[in-house]
C-alpha positions as CSV (number, residue, x, y, z in Angstrom):
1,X,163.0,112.2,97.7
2,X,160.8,114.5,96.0
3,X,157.8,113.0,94.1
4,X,154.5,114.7,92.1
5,X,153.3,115.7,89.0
6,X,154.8,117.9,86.7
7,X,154.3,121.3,88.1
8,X,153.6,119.8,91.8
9,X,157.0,122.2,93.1
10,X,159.5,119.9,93.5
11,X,162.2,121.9,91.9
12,X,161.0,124.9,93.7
13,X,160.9,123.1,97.3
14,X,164.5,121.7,96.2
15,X,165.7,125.3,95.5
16,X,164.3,126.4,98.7
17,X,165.7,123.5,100.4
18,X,169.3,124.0,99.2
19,X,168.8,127.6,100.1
20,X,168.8,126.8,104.3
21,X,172.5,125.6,104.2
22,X,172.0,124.8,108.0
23,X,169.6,121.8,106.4
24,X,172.0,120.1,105.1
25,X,170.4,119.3,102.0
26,X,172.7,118.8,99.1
27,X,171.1,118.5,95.3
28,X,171.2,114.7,94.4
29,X,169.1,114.7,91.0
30,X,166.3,116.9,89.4
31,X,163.3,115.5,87.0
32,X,165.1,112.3,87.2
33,X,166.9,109.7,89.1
34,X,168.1,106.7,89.3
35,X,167.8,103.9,92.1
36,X,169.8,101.3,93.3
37,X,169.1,98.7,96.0
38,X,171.6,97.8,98.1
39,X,171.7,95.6,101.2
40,X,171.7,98.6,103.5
41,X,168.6,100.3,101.1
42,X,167.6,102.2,98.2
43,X,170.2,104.8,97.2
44,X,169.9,107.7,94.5
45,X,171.5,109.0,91.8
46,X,171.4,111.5,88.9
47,X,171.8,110.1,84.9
48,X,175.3,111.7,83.9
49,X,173.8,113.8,80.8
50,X,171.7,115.7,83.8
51,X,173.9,115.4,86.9
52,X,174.4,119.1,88.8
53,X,171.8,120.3,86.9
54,X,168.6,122.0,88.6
55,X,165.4,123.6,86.3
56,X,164.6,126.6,88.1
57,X,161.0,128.0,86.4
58,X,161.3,131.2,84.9
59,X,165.3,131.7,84.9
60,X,166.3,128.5,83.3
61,X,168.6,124.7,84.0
62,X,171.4,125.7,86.4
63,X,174.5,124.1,87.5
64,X,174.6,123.2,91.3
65,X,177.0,121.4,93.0
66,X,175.7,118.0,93.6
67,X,176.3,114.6,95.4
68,X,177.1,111.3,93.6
69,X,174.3,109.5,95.2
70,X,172.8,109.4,98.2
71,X,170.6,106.9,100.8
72,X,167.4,107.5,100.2
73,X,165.0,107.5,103.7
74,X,161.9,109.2,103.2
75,X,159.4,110.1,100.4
76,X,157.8,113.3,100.2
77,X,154.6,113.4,98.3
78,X,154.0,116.6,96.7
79,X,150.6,117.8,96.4
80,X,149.0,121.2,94.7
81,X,147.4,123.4,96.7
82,X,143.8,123.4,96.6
83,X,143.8,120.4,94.5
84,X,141.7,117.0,95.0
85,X,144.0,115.4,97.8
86,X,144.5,117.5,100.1
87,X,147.4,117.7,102.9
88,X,145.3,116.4,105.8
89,X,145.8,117.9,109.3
90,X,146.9,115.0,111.4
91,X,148.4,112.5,109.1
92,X,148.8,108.8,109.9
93,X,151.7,107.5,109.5
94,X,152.2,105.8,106.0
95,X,155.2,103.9,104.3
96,X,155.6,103.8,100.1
97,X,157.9,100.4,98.7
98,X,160.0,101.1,96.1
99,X,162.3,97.9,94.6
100,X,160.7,95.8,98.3
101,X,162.1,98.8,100.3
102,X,159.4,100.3,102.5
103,X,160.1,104.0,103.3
104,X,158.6,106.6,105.2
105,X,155.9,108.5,103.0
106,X,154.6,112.3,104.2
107,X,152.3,114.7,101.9
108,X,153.5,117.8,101.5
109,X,152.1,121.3,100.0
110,X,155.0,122.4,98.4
111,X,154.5,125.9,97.7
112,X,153.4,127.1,101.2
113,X,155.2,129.5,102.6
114,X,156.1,126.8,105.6
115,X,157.0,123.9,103.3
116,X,161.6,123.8,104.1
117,X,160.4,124.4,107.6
118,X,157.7,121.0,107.7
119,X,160.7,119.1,105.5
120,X,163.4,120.3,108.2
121,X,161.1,119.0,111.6
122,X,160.6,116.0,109.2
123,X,164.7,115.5,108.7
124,X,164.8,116.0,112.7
125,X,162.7,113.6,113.7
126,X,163.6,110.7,111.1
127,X,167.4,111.5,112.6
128,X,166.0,111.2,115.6
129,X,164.3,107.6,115.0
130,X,160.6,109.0,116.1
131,X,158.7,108.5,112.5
132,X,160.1,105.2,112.2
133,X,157.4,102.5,113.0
């Protein structure tokens, strides 16, 4: 999941995202979603009058194609660049808890040129169980 403030690039990172087929990463919700908990977690879906719709800045809403819902496993905090928290160099590791579900939480500079390529080492590794502590 995506999180920030308006303007923060979620939408954009998304779009760039979605872009690197080879991610994986299919469009679950944009500007809002809705959570569930379930034994197994938290899992994420779009509100029906929005679902496989994407707000792309300057061109318009878009249809994408779009899962139902999804598991949600990490949280990416979205912050602008140059603004008063910055991304720090060496992160410790930190955990958000959303409806008593405790999930990985990473900052992120969302408009940097490097940003899909940080989110997709990020994928690899939670696949790979090494973030989890």
């Amino acid at each position: 999941m995506l999180r920030g403030a308006p303007g923060s690039g979620k939408s954009d990172l998304a779009l760039r995202l979605l872009g690197r087929t080879q991610l994986g990463v299919q469009l679950v919700a944009d500007d809002q979603v809705m959570l569930t908990k379930r034994v197994d977690g938290l899992w994420a879906r779009a509100p029906a009058r929005i679902a496989g719709l994407l707000e792309v800045r300057g061109i318009g809403v878009l249809e994408m194609p779009a899962l139902a819902e999804a598991q949600l496993r990490l949280v990416l905090e979205l912050c602008a660049p140059g603004g008063s928290v910055p991304v720090p160099r060496m992160p410790d590791a930190a955990r958000c808890t959303i409806d008593g579900i405790s999930l990985p939480l990473y900052p992120c500079t969302s408009f940097e040129a490097s940003a899909p390529d940080k989110v997709a080492l990020l994928l690899r590794t939670l696949d790979e169980d090494i973030l989890r502590s």
